[in-house]
N, C-alpha and C positions, 0 to 999 in steps of 0.2 A: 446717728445717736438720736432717743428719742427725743421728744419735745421733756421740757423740765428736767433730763435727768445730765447729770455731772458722773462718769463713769457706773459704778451701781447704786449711787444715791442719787432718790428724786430728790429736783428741787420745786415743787408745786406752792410749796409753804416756804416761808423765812424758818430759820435757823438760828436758833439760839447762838452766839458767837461761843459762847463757853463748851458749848457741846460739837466744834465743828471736825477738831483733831481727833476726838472718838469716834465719829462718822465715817471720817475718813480711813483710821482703824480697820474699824467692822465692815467698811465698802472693800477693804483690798483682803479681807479674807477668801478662800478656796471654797468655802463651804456656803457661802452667803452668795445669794442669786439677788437681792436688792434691798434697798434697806429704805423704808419711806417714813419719815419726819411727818406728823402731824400737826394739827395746830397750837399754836400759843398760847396757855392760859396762865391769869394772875393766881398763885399762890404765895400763903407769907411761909415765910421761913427764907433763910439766906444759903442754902445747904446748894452745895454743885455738884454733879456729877452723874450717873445712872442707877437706876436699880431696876431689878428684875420683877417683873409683873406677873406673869404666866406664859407657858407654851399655848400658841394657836394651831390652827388647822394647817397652818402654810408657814410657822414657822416659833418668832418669837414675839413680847411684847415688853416692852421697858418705859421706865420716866425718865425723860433726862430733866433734872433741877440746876437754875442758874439763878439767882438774886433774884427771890418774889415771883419766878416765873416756871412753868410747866412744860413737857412736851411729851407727847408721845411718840414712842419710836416704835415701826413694823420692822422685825427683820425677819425677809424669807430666806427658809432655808429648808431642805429635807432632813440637816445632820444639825440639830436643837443643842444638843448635847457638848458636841464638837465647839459651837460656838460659845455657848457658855461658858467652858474652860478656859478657851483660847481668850474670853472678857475676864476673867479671872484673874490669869496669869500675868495679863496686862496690865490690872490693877483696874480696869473700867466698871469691876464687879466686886463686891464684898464674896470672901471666900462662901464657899456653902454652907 
């Protein structure tokens, strides 16, 4: 296993606790090659949970929100599409 990572989630950064069962989520889908957590920043607003940013070149980009605080989320993938649903139907996503 490599250095920092926890099956396909790096851990290079801390973790929102609020966001760690979504993580873990989106780490054991088929379609998802790794999901990396970026850093921590202060935002107000009390709102938890993920929303969808934009598609990248390698995959996906999301915010997770937890009490005052930010993160961003990388998820690689070649099937964008696949994943989004599958955040969806799980409830980790607001329908489209």
């Amino acid at each position: 296993m490599a250095k920092y990572r926890q099956g396909k989630v790096k851990r290079q950064h801390h973790v929102l606790r609020e966001l760690e069962a979504g993580l873990a989520f989106i780490g054991q889908l088929p379609e998802v090659d790794g999901v990396i957590p970026g850093t921590i920043k202060p935002k107000a607003g009390g709102s938890t949970g993920f929303s969808f940013q934009y598609l990248t070149s390698s995959g996906i980009k999301l915010i997770g929100r937890s009490g005052g605080a930010a993160q961003e989320v990388f998820i690689i993938t070649a099937h964008p599409q696949a994943v989004l649903e599958a955040l969806r139907r799980e409830g980790l996503l607001p329908p489209a």
